[in-house]
N, C-alpha and C positions, 0 to 999 in steps of 0.2 A: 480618320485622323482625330484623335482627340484636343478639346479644347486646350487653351492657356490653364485654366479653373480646374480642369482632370490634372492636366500634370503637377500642378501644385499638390493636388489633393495626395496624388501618388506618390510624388515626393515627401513629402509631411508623416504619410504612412509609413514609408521604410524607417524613419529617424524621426522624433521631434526638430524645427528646424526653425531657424529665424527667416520674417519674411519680411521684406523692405520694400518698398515703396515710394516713386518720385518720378515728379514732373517735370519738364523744362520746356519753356519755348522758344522757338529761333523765325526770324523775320524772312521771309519766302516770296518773293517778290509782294505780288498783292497780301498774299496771305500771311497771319502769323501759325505756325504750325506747332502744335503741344503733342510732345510725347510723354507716354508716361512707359515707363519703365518696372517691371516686377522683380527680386532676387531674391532668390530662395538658395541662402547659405548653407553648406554642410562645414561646419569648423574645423580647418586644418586639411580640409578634401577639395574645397573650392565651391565650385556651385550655381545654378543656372539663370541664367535672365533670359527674360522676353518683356516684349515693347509692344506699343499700338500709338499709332499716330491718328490725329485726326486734324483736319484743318479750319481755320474760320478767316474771314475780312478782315484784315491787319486794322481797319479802322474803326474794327467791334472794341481794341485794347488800344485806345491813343495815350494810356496811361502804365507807369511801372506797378501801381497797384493793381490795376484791374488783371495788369497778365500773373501778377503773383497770386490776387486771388483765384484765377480761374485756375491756375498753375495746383493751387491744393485741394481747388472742390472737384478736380479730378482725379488726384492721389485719393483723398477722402472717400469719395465713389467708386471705387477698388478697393481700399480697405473694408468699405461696408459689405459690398456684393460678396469679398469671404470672408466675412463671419458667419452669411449666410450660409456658408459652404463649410466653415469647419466646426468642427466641435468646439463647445464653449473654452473649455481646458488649454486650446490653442490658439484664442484670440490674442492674449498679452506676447503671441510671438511675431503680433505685428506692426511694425516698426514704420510712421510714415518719418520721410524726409520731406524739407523746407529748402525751398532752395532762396534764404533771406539772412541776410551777414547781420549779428546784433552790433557788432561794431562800427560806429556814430561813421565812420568815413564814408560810407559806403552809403549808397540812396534807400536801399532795402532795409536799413538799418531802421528806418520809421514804421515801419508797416510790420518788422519780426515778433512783438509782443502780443499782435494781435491773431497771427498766422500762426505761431506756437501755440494760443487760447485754442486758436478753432479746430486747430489739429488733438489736444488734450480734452477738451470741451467734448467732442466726439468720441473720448475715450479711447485713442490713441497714444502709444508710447511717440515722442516727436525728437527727431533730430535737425538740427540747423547746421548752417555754415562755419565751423568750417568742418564739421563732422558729416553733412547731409551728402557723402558721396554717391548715392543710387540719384538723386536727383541732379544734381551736381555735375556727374561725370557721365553714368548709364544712360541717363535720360538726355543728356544734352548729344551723347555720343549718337544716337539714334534721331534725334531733331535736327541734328547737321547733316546728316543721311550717309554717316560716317560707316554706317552698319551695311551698305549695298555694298554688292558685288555682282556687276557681268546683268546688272537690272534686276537680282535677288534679293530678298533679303536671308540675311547668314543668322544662326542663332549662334550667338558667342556664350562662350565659357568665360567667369568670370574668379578669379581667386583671392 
C-alpha cells in the first residue's frame, strides 16, 4: 500500500494541483491530540484528504500559544518533508493554513501575526481564519475522531 507522500505525488502528476495543509488540537482526557490534515484539491472535481494524529500530555500545552504554536510547526513539517518530494515548480502549490482569528475578539487574535511570519518566513503561502478551512474543519474533523467508523478510520472525499 503506498504511503500518504506517493499518493500526493501521484496525484500532482495526473494535474498540477493545490496542496493544503492544517493542524488542529482537541483536549483527550489526559492527552491533547493534534492532527494534522493534507488536501490535495482538483478544482471543480473535488478532491482527497488524509490525516495523522499523534498525541502528547495535555500538560506539555497549559497555554493557547504553545498548542497554536506546536499546531503549525507540525503543518510546517509536512509542508517541508514535500518539497522534498516535489519538484521545485510545485512548491508555491503549497498552501499551509492557521488555525488563529486576526480578529481582536477572539484570544488567537494575539499570537496570528506571528504564526502568519512563521508560516511565510518558511516560504509558505498562509491562510488564517476565517479562510484556513483544512485546519479549521479537516483537521479539527479528524482530532474529534469525527472520521471513525465501526473502529476504522474512513478516508473522506472532500469538495
Amino acid at each position: 500500500m503506498p504511503n500518504v507522500y506517493d499518493a500526493i505525488l501521484a496525484l500532482n502528476d495526473e494535474n498540477e494541483r493545490k496542496i493544503h495543509i492544517g493542524t488542529d488540537a482537541q483536549i483527550r482526557s489526559k492527552k491533547m491530540v493534534f492532527a494534522s490534515a493534507i488536501a490535495v484539491l482538483n478544482p471543480g472535481k473535488g478532491g482527497m484528504a488524509y490525516h495523522s494524529k499523534i498525541a502528547s500530555p495535555r500538560q506539555d500545552f497549559a497555554s493557547l500559544a504553545q498548542k497554536l504554536f506546536k499546531e503549525v510547526e507540525y503543518s510546517i513539517e509536512i509542508a517541508q518533508a514535500l518539497t522534498d518530494l516535489l519538484e521545485p515548480q510545485y512548491h508555491k502549490n503549497i498552501i499551509v493554513h492557521v488555525d488563529a482569528n486576526p480578529n481582536m475578539q477572539w484570544n488567537s487574535s494575539d499570537y496570528h501575526q506571528a504564526l502568519v511570519g512563521w508560516v511565510v518566513g518558511s516560504g509558505f503561502e498562509c491562510l488564517s481564519k476565517p479562510d484556513s478551512w483544512c485546519a479549521t474543519h479537516v483537521a479539527d474533523h479528524a482530532a474529534n475522531g469525527k472520521n471513525i467508523r465501526d473502529g476504522r478510520t474512513r478516508r473522506r472525499q472532500y469538495k
